[in-house]
C-alpha positions, 0 to 999 in steps of 0.5 A: 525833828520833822524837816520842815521849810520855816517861813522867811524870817530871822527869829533872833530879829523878832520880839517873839522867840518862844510860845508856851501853851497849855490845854488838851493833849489827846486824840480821836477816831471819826465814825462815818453814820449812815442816814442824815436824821439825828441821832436818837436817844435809843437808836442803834444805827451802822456806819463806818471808821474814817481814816483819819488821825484827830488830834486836841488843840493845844497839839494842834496849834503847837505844831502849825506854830513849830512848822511855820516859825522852825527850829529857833521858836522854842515851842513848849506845850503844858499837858499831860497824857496817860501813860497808854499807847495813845499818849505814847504816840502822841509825844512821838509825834511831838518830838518827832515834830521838834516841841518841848516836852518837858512839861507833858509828862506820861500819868500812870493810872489817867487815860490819854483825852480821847474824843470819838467823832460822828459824822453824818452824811451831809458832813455835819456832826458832832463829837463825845469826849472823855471828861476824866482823861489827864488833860481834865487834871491839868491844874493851876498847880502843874502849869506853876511848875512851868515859870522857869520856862516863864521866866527864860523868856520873859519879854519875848515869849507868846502865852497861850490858853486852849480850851480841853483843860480846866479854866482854871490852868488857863488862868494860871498860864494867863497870869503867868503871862502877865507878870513875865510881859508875854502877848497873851493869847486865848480861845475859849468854847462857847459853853465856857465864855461866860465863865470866862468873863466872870473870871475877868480872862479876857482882861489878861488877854491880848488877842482872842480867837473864836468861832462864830458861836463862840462869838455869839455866847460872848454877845449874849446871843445865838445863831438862831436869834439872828438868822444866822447873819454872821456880821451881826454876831461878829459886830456884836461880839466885838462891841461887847468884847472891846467894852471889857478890854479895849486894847484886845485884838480879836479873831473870829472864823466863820467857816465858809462865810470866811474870817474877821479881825478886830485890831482895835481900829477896824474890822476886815474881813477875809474871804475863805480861801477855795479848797478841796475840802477833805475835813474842816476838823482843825481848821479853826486851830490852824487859822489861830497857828497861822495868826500867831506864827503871822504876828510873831513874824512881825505882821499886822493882825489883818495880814496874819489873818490871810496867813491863817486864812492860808493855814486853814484852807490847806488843812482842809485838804488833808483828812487829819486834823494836823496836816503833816504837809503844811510849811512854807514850800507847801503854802506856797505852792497852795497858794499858786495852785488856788490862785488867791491873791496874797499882800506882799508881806505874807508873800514875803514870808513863803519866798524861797 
């Protein structure tokens, strides 16, 4: 494993000692476009490769979760990834980051979830992604195979459900949760959330990590009805949200416009933190790491935010979607070179 400086705190001490996640292993290339106008349907337009490495969700948080809490949070992602050089690479970086990797297994005859990213001068974009890759194949079934992992740490384990495979393997892992006493944590995309309602997931749900637009499918709205007022979206959301399940804490991440969490009580609200911004890719995914490794270390949901706020701002500096440098020595020398000022339980936690 990767010598990483945990955070300050004892993992025997605290309730949660473990995380198993399920949801997209893969990876990506970026592509510079030349001009700021859309894309056409029928149009050839150059560009250039970025240097930079994008990696899925699951893998994403799964590292910042690993990096932060250290060598005592057994940290085991639900995946698979075609047995192709990508997804070689991927579980070397895995395994070279400390996660458990029984449950990724190498598919002969899949391709590993590739996504290819475009990005326009002025630094929107978007991306297109395989949808016959191995983590499409990600089923009920496979994420079943994991309960004796369930079952070792009944009680005392984080479940989480990330977008980039089917819904229906989330729900599983969900309800794996569920009978086995995990804190349950989701994300869902914009395009699945009413999906997702109708499923009932967000009942079996106990903290919710979306964006803004995300936010917005799940009120029933969009950024355009409103005039992109944020707050609107958000209280909206949240109203709709605590309809459905009233004990759901919530996390929503609005870029520069910063972050707001729902504990069930209040709704706060954290700046974004300043930064040399590289690439925002990932940044969402370490936030949601930093809240989860923040709960898990005993913080209110207000103060994990600021955690996560953290997590995200340093990994806009880095080009890459997993910023390698990111542990506690690192947090706290960002935190005093951008001179925020941080609650003395997160401060706690980036001593030594």
């Amino acid at each position: 494993m990767s010598e990483y400086a945990p955070l300050q705190v004892n993992i025997s001490d605290c309730r949660y000692q473990a995380m198993i996640g399920v949801g997209g292993i893969g990876s990506g290339s970026f592509f510079a476009l030349r001009g700021n106008h859309t894309l056409g349907r029928e149009e050839s337009r150059g560009g250039r490769f970025l240097d930079r490495q994008d990696y899925c969700k699951l893998h994403i948080v799964s590292h910042y979760v690993k990096s932060l809490l250290g060598p005592e949070f057994r940290t085991t992602p639900i995946g698979q990834v075609g047995d192709d050089a990508v997804g070689h690479r991927l579980l070397n970086e895995m395994k070279d980051a400390g996660l458990e990797l029984g449950y990724v297994p190498r598919v002969a005859g899949d391709q590993t979830l590739f996504s290819f990213c475009f990005v326009y001068p002025d630094g929107s974009g978007g991306n297109l992604t395989t949808d016959d890759s191995a983590s499409a194949k990600v089923d009920a079934p496979f994420v079943a195979g994991a309960e004796p992992e369930f079952a070792r740490h009944a009680g005392h384990g984080v479940a989480l459900a990330a977008p980039e495979v089917p819904l229906e393997a989330r729900e599983k892992l969900l309800n794996l949760g569920t009978e086995y006493g995990f804190f349950r944590a989701a994300s869902f995309l914009a395009e699945e959330m009413n999906s997702a309602l109708e499923m009932g997931m967000l009942g079996k749900t106990d903290l919710l990590a979306i964006n803004v637009d995300e936010a917005a499918a799940a009120a029933g709205t969009s950024l355009a009805e409103v005039s992109d007022a944020v707050l609107e979206i958000v209280e909206a959301a949240i109203e709709k949200l605590r309809d459905i399940n009233p004990g759901l804490l919530i996390s929503i991440t609005a870029g520069k416009n910063g972050s707001w969490s729902w504990d069930g009580e209040a709704l706060v609200h954290v700046v974004a933190f300043p930064a040399k911004v590289v690439s925002t890719a990932g940044a969402g995914d370490a936030h949601l790491a930093g809240i989860i490794a923040g709960l898990v270390a005993d913080l209110t949901l207000p103060q994990a935010q600021e955690l996560g706020t953290l997590v995200a701002a340093h990994s806009v500096t880095s080009p890459h979607t997993i910023d390698k440098r990111i542990d506690r020595r690192s947090l706290r020398a960002f935190a005093e070179e951008i001179n925020v000022p941080l609650c003395e339980a997160v401060r706690d936690l980036l001593k030594g």
